[in-house]
N, CA, C and O of each residue as an XYZ file, in Angstrom:
800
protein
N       2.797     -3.894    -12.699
C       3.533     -5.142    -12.559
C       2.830     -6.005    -11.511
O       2.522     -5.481    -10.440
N       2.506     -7.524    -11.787
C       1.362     -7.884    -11.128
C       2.219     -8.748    -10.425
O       1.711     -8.724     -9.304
N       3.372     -9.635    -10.349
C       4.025    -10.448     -9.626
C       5.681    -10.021     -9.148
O       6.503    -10.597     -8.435
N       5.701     -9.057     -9.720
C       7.111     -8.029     -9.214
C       7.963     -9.195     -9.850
O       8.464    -10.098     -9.178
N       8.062     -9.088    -11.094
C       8.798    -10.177    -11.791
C       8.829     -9.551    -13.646
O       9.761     -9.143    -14.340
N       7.257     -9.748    -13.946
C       7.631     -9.445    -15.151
C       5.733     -9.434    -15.660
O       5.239     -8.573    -16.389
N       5.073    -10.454    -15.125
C       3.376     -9.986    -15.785
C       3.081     -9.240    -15.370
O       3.281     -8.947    -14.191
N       2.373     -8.512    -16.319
C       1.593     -7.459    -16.014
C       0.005     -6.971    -16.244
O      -0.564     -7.587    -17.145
N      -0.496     -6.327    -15.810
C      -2.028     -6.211    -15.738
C      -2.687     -4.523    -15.621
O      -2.454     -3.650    -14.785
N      -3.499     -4.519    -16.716
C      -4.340     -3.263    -16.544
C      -4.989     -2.833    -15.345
O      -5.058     -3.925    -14.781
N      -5.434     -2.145    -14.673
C      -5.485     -1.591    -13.398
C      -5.805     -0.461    -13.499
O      -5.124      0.245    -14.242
N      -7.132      0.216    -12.683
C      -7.128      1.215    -12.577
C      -6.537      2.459    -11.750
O      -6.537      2.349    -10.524
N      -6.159      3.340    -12.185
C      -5.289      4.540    -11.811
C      -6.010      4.827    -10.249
O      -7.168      4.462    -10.042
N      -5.300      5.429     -9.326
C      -5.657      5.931     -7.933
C      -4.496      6.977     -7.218
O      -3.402      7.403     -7.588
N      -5.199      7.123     -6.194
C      -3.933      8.253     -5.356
C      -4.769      9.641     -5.333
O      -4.751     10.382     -4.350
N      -5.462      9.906     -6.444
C      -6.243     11.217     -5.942
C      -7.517     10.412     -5.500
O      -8.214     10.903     -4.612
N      -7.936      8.977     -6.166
C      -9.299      8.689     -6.039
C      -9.236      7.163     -5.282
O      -8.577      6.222     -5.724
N      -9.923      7.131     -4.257
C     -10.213      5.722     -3.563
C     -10.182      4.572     -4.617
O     -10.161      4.858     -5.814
N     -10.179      3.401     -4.233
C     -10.241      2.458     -4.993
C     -11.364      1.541     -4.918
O     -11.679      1.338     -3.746
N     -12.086      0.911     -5.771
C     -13.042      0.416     -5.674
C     -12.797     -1.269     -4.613
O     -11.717     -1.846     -4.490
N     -13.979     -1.668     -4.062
C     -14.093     -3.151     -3.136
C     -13.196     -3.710     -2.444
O     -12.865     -4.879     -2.247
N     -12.694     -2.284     -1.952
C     -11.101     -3.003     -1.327
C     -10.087     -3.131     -1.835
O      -9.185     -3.701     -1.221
N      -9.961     -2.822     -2.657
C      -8.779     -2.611     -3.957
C      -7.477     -1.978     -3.113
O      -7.434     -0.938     -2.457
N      -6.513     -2.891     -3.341
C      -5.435     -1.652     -2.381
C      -4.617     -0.426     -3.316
O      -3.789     -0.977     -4.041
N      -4.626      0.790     -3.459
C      -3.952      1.609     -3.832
C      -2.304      1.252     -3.736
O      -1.802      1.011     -2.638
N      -1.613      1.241     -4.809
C      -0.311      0.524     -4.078
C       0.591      1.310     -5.362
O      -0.150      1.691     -6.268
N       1.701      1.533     -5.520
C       2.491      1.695     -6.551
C       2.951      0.628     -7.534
O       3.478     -0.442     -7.230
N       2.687      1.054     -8.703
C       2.735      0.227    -10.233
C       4.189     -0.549    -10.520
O       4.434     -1.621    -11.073
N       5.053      0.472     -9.897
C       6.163      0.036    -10.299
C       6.987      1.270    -11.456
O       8.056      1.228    -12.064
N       5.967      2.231    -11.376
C       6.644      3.204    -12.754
C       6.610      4.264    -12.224
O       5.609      4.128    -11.521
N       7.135      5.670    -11.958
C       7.485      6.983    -11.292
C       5.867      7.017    -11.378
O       5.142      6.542    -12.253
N       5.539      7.693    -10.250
C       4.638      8.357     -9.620
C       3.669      7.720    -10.700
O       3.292      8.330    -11.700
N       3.367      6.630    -10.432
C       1.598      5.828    -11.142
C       1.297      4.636     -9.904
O       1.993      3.645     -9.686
N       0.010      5.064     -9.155
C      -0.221      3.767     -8.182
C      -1.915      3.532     -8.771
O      -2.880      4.297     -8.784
N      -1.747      2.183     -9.207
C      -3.001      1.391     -9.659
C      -3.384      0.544     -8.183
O      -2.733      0.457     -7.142
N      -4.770     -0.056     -8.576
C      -5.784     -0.442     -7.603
C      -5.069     -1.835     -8.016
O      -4.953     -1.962     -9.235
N      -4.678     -2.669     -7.407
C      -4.466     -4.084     -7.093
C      -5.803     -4.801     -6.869
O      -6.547     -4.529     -5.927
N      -6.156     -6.089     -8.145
C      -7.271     -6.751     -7.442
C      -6.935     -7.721     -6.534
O      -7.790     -8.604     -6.586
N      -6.102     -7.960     -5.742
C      -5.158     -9.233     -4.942
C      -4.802    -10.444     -5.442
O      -4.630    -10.709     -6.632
N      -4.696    -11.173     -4.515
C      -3.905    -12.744     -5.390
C      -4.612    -13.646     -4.227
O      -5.663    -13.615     -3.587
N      -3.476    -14.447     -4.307
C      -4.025    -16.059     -3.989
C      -4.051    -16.375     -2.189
O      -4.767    -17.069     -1.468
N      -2.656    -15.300     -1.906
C      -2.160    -15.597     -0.167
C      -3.093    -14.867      0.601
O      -3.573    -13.753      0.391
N      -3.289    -15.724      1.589
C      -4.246    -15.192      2.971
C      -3.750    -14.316      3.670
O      -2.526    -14.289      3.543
N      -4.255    -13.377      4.546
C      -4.368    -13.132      5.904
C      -2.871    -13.984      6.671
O      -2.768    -15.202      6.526
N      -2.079    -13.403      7.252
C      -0.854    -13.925      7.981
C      -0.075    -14.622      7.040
O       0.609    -15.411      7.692
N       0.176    -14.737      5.827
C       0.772    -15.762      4.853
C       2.176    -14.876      4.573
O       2.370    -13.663      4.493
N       2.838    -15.743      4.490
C       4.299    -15.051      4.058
C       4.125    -14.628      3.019
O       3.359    -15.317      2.345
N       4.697    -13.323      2.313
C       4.695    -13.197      0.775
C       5.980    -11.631      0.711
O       6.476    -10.834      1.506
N       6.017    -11.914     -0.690
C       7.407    -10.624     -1.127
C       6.637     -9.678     -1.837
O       6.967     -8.523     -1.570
N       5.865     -9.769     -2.524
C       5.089     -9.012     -3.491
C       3.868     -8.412     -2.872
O       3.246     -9.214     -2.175
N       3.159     -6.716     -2.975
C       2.505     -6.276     -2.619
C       0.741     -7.486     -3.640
O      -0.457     -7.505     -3.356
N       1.148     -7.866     -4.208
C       0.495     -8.500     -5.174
C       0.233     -9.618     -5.068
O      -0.390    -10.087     -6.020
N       0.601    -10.669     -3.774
C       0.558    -11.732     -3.614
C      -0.371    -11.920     -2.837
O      -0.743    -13.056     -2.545
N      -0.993    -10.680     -2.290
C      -1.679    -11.059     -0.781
C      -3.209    -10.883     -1.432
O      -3.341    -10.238     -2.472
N      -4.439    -11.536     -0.716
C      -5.597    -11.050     -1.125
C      -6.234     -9.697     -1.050
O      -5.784     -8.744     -0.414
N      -7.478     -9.717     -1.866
C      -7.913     -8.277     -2.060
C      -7.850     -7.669     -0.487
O      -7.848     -8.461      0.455
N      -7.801     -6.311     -0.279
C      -7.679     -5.787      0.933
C      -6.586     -5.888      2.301
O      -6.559     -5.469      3.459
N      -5.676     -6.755      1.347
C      -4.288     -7.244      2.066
C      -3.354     -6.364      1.749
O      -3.563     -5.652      0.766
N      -2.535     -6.265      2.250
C      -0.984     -6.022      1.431
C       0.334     -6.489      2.156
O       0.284     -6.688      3.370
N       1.084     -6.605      1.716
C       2.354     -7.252      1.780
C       3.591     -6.430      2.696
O       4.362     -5.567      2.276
N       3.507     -6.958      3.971
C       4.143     -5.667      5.181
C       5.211     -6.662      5.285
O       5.149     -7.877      5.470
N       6.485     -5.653      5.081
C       7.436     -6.180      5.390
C       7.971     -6.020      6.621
O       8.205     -4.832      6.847
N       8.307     -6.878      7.659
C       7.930     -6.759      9.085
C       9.591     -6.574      9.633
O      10.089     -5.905     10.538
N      10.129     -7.467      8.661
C      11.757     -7.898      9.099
C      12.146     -8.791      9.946
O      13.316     -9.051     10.226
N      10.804     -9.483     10.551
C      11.069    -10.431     11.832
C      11.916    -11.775     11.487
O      12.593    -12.412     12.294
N      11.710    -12.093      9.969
C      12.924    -13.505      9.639
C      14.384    -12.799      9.080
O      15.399    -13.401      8.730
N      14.220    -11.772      9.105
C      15.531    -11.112      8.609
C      15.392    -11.558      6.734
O      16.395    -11.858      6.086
N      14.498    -11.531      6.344
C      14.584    -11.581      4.613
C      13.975    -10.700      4.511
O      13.558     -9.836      5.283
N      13.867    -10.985      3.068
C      13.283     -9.987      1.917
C      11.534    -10.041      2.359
O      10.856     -9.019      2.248
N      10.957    -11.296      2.840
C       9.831    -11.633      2.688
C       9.254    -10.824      3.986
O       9.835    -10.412      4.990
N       7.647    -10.745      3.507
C       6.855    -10.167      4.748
C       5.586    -11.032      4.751
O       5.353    -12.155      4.303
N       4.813    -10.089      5.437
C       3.400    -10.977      5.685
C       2.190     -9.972      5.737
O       1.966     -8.822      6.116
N       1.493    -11.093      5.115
C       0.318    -10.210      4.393
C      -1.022    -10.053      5.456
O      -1.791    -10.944      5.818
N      -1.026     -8.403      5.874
C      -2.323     -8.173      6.529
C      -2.737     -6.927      5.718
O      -2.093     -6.308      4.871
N      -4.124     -6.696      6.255
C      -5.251     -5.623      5.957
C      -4.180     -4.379      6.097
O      -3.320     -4.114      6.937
N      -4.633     -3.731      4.873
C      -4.005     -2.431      4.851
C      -4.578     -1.249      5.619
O      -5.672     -0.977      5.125
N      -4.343     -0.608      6.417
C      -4.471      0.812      7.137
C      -3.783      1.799      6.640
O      -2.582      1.637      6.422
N      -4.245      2.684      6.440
C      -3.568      3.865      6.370
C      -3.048      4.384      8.008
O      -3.792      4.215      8.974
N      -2.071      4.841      8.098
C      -1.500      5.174      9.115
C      -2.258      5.527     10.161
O      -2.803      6.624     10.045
N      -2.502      4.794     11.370
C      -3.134      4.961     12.608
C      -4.603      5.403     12.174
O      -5.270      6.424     12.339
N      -4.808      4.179     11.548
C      -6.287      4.336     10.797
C      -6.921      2.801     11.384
O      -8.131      2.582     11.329
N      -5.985      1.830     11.922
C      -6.684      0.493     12.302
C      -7.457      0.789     13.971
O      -7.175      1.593     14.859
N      -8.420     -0.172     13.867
C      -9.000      0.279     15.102
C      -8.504     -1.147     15.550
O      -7.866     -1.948     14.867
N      -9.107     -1.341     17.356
C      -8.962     -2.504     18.289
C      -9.431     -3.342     17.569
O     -10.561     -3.168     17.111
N      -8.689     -4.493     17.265
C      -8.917     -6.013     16.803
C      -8.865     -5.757     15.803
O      -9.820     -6.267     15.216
N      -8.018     -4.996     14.922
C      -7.899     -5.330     13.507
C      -6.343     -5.928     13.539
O      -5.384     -5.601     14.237
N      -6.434     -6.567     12.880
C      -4.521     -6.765     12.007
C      -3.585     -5.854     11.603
O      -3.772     -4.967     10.769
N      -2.652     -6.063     12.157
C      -1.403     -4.920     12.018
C      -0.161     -5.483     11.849
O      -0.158     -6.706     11.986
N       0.860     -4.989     11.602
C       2.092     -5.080     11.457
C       2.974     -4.146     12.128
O       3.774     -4.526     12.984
N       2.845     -2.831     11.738
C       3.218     -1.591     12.746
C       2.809     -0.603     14.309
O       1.857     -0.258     15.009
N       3.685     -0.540     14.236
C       3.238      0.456     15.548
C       1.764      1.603     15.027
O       0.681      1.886     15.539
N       2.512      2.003     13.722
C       1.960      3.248     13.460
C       0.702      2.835     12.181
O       0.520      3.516     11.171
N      -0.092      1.521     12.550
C      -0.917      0.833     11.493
C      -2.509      1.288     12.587
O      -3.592      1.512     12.045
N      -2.327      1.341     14.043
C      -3.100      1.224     14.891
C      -3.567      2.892     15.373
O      -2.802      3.850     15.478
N      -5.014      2.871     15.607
C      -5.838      4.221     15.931
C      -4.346      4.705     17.269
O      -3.500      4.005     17.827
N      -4.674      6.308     17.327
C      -3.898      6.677     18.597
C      -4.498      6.186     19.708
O      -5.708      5.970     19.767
N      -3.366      5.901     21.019
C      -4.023      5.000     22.480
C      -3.930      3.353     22.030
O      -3.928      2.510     22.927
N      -3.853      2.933     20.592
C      -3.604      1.470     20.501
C      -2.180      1.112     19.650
O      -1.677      1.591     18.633
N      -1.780      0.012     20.591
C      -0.538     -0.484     20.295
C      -0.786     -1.925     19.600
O      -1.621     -2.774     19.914
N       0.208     -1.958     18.534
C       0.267     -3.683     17.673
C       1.311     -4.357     18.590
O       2.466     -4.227     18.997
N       0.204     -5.168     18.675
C       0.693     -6.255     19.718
C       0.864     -7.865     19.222
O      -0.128     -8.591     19.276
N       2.254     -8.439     18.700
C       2.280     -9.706     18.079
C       1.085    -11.010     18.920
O       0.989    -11.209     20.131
N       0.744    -11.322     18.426
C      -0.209    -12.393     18.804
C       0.677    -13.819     18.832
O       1.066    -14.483     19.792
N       0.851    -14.033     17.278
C       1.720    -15.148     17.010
C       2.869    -14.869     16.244
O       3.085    -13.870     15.558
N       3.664    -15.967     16.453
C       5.119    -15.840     15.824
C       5.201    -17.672     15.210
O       5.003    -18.674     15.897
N       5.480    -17.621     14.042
C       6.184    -19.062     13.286
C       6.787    -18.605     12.612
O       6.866    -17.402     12.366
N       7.636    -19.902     11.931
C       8.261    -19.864     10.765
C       8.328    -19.435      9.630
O       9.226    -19.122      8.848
N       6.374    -19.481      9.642
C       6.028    -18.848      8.370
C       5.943    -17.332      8.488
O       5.918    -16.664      7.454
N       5.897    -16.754      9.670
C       5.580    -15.168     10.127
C       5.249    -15.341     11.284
O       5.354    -16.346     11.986
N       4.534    -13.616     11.663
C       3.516    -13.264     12.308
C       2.423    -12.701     12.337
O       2.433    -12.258     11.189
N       1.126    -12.244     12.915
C       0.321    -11.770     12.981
C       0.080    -11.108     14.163
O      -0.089    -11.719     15.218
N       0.047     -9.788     14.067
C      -0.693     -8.492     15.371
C      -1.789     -8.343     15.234
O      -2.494     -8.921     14.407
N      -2.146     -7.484     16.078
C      -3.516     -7.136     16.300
C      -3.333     -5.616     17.361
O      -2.456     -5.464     18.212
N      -4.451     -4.596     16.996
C      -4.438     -3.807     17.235
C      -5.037     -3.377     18.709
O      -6.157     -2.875     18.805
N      -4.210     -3.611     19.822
C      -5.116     -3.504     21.220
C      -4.628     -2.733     22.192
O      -3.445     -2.408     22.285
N      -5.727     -2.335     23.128
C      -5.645     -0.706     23.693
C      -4.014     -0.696     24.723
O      -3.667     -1.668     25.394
N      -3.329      0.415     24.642
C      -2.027      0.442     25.280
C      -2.103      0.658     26.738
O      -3.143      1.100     27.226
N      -1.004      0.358     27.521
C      -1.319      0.153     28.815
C      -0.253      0.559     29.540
O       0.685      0.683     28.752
N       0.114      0.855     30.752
C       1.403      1.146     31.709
C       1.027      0.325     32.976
O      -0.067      0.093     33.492
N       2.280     -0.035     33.304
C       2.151     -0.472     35.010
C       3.264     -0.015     36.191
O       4.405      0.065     35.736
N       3.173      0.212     37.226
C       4.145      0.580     38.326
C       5.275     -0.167     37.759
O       5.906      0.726     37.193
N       5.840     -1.143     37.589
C       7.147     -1.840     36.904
C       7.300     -1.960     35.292
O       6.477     -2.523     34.571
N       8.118     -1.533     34.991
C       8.093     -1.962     33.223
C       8.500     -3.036     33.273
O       7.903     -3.629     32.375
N       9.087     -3.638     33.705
C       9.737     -5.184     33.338
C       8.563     -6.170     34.300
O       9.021     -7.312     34.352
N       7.432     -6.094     34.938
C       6.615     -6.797     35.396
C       5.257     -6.518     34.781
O       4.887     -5.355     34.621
N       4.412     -7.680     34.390
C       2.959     -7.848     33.908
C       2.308     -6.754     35.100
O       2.673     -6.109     36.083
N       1.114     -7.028     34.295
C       0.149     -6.083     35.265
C      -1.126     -6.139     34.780
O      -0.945     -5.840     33.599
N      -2.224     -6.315     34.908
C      -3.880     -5.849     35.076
C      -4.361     -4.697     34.312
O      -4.260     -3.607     34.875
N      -4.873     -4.730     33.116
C      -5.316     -3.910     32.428
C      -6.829     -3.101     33.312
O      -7.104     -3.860     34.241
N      -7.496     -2.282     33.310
C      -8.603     -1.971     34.061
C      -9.390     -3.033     33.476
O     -10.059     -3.466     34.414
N      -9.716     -3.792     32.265
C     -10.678     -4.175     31.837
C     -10.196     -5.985     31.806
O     -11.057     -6.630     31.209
N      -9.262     -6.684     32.218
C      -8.917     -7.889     32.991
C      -7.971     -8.245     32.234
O      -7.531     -9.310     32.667
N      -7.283     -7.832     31.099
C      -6.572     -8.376     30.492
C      -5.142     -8.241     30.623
O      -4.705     -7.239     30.056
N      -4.194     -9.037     31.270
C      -2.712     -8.667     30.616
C      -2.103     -7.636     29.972
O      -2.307     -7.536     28.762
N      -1.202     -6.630     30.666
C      -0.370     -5.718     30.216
C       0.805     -6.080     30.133
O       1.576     -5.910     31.077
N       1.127     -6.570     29.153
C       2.621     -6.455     28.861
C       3.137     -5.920     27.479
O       2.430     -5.241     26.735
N       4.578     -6.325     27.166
C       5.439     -5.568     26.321
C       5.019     -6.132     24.819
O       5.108     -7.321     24.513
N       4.713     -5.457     24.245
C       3.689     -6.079     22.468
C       4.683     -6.944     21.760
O       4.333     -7.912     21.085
N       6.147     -6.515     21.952
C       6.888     -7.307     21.342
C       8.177     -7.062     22.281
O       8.173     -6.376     23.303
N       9.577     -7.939     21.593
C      10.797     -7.532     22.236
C      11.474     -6.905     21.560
O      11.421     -6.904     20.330
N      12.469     -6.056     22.467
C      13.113     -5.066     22.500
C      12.515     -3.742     22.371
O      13.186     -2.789     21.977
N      10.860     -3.603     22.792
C      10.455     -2.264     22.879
C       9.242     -2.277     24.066
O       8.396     -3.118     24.368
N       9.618     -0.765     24.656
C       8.986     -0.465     26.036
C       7.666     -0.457     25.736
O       7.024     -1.076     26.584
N       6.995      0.006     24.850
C       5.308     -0.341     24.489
C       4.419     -1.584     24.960
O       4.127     -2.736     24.642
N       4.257     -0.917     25.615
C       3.086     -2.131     26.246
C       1.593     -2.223     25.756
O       1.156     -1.331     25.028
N       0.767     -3.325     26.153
C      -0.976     -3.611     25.578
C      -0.948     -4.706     26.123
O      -0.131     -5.510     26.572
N      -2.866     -4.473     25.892
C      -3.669     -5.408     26.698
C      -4.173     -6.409     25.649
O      -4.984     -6.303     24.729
N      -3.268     -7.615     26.189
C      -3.362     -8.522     25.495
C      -4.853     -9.516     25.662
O      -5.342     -9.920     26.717
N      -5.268     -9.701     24.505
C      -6.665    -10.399     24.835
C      -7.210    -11.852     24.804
O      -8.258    -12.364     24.411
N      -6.078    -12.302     25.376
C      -6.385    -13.508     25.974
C      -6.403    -14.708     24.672
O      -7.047    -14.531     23.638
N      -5.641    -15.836     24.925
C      -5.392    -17.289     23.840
C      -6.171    -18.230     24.615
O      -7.002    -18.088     25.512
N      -5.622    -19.339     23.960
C      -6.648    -21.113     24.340
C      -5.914    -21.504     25.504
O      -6.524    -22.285     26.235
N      -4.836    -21.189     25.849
C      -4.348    -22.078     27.159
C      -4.407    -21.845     28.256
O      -3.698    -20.883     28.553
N      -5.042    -22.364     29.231
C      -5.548    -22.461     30.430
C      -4.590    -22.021     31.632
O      -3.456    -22.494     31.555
N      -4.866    -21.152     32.786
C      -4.076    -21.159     33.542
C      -3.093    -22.539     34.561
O      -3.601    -23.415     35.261
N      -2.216    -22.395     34.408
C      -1.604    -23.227     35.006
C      -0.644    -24.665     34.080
O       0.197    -25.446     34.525
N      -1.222    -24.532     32.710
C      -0.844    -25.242     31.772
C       0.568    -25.054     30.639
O       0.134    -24.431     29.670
N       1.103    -25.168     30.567
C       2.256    -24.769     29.408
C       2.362    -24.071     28.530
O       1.493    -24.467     27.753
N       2.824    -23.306     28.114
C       2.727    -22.063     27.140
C       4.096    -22.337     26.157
O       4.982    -23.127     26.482
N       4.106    -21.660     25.082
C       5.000    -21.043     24.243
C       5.212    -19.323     24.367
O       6.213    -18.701     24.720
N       4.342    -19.000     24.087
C       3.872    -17.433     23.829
C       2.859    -16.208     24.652
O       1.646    -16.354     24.799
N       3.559    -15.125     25.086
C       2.396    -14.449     25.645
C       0.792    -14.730     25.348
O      -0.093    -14.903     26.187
N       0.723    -14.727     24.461
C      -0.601    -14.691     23.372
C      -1.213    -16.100     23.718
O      -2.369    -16.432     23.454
N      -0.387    -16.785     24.271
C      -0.955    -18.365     24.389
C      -2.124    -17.896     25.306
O      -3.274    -17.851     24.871
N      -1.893    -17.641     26.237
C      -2.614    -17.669     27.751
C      -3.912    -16.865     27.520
O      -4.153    -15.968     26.712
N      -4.819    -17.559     28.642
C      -6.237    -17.068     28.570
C      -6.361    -15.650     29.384
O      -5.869    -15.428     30.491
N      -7.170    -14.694     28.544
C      -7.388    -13.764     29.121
C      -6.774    -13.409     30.846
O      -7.218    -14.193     31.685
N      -6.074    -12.604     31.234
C      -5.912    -12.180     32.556
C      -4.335    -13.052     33.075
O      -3.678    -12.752     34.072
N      -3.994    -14.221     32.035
C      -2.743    -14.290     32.490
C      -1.840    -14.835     31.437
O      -2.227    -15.290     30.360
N      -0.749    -14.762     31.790
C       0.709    -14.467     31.162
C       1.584    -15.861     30.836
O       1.636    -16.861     31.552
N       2.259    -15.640     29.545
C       3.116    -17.093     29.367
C       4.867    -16.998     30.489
O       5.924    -17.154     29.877
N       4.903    -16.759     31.935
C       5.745    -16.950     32.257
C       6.813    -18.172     32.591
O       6.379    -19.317     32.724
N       8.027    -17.924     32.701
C       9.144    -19.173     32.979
C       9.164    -19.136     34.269
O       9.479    -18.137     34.914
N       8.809    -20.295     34.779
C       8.709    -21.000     36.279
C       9.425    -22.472     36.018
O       9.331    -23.141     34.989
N      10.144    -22.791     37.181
C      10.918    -23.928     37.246
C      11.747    -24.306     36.216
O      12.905    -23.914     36.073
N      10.982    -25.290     35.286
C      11.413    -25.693     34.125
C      11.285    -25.683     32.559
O      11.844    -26.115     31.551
N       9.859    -24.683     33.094
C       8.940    -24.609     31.669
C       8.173    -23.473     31.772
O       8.161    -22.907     32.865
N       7.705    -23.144     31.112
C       7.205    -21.973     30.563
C       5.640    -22.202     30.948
O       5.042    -23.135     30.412
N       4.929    -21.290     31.943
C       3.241    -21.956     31.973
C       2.316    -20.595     32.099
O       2.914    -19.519     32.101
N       0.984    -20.606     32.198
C       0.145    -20.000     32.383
C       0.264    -19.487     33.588
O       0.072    -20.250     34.535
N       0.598    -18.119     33.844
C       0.224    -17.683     35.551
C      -0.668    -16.508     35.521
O      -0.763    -15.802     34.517
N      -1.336    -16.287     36.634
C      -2.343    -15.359     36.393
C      -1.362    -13.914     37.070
O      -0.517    -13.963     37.964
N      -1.864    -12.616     36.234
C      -1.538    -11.738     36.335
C      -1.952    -10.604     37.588
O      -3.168    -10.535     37.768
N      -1.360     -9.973     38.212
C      -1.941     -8.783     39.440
C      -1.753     -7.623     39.553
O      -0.549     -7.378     39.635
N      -2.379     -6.769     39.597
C      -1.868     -5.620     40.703
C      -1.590     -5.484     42.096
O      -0.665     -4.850     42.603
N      -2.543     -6.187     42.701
C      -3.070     -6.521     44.037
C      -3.511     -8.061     44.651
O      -4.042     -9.022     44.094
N      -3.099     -7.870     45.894
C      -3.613     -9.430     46.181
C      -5.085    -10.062     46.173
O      -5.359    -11.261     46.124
N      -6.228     -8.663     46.249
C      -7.384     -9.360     45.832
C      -7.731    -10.002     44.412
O      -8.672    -10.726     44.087
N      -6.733     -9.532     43.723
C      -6.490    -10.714     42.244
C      -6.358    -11.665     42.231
O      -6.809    -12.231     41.235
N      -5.721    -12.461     43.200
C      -5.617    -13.649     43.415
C      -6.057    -14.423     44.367
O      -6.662    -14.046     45.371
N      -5.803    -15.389     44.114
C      -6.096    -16.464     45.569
C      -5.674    -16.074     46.756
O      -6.312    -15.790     47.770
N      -4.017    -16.091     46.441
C      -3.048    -16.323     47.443
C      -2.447    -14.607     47.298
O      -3.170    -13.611     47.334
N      -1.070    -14.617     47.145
C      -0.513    -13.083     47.065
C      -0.510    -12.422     46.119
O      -0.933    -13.095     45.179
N      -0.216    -11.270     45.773
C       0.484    -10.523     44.207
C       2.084    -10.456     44.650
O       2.497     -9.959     45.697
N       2.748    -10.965     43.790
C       4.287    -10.228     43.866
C       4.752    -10.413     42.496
O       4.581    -11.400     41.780
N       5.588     -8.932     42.135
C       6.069     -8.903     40.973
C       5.269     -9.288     39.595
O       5.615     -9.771     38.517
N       3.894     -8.789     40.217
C       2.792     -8.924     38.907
C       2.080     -9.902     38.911
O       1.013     -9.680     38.339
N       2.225    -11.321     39.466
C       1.733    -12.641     39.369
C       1.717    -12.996     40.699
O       2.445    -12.761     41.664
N       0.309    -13.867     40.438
C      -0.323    -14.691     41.780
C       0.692    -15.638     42.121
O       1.228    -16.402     41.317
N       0.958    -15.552     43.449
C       1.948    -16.489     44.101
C       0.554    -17.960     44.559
O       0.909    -18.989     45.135
């Protein structure tokens, strides 16, 4: 079943045997038969309902983040088979030691990415990865933390999103708005002090 509706398409058989050029192994729709999907039309991060909608080497992860039926289409992993900087959806999409960490969030979805996991003296405060990047929480409502690898917005500038901020610092709420602050362990991180994770 090629649109989870009603066309349908010849396909070759898989499950004992890999699939050819990226082909995703996926279920047919009929007791125990999973054919090779040649993909469809939707990109990389694109909303879609159908394992069949997404392009070759995609598939259709239903994430639950809009509360529908619909998901969003990334690179398929076999379970803790994605390495650092690939696309994810799950916890359990990423090599062991790496956590999926949302990057972006819209209307239309989101998109993760697979980056190395991290701890700090406070769970509820940022912190300094060894390698300069931002440790914080990959998403909300779970203690999993990663080293986030840095967006386009400049320290000190306005943010929306963790993910906004450039390498080494964080989308925190100060005053009135939401901005770029740089992240610490220690006060030689900063200019001025460390407290509660961020350069004073």
């Amino acid at each position: 079943m090629i649109d989870g509706v009603g066309e349908q398409e010849c396909v070759g058989h898989c499950g004992t045997s890999p699939c050819p050029d990226g082909e995703i192994c996926y279920p047919t729709g009929y007791p125990d038969i999973w054919g090779c999907f040649p993909g469809g039309p939707d990109p990389l991060g694109a909303r879609c309902e159908y394992p069949t909608n997404c392009e070759r080497g995609l598939v259709c992860s239903h994430d639950g983040v809009t509360g529908t039926s619909m998901g969003t289409c990334t690179p398929y992993c076999t379970p803790f088979a994605c390495a650092e900087g690939d696309a994810c959806a799950f916890v359990s999409d990423c090599e062991v030691g790496l956590s999926c960490a949302i990057l972006r969030q819209t209307d239309a979805g989101w998109t993760g990415q697979c980056v190395a996991s991290c701890a700090s003296a406070d769970p509820e405060q940022p912190a300094l990865c060894d390698t300069g990047e931002v440790c914080f929480f990959v998403s909300e409502g779970t203690s999993e933390r990663g080293c986030y690898p840095g967006g386009p917005v400049a320290e000190g500038m306005p943010c929306a999103t963790l993910a906004d901020c450039e390498r080494g610092t964080v989308c925190w709420f100060l005053t009135d708005e939401s901005t770029c602050v740089r992240a610490c362990n220690t006060d030689d991180d900063c200019v001025g002090t460390c407290a509660g994770g961020l350069c004073q």
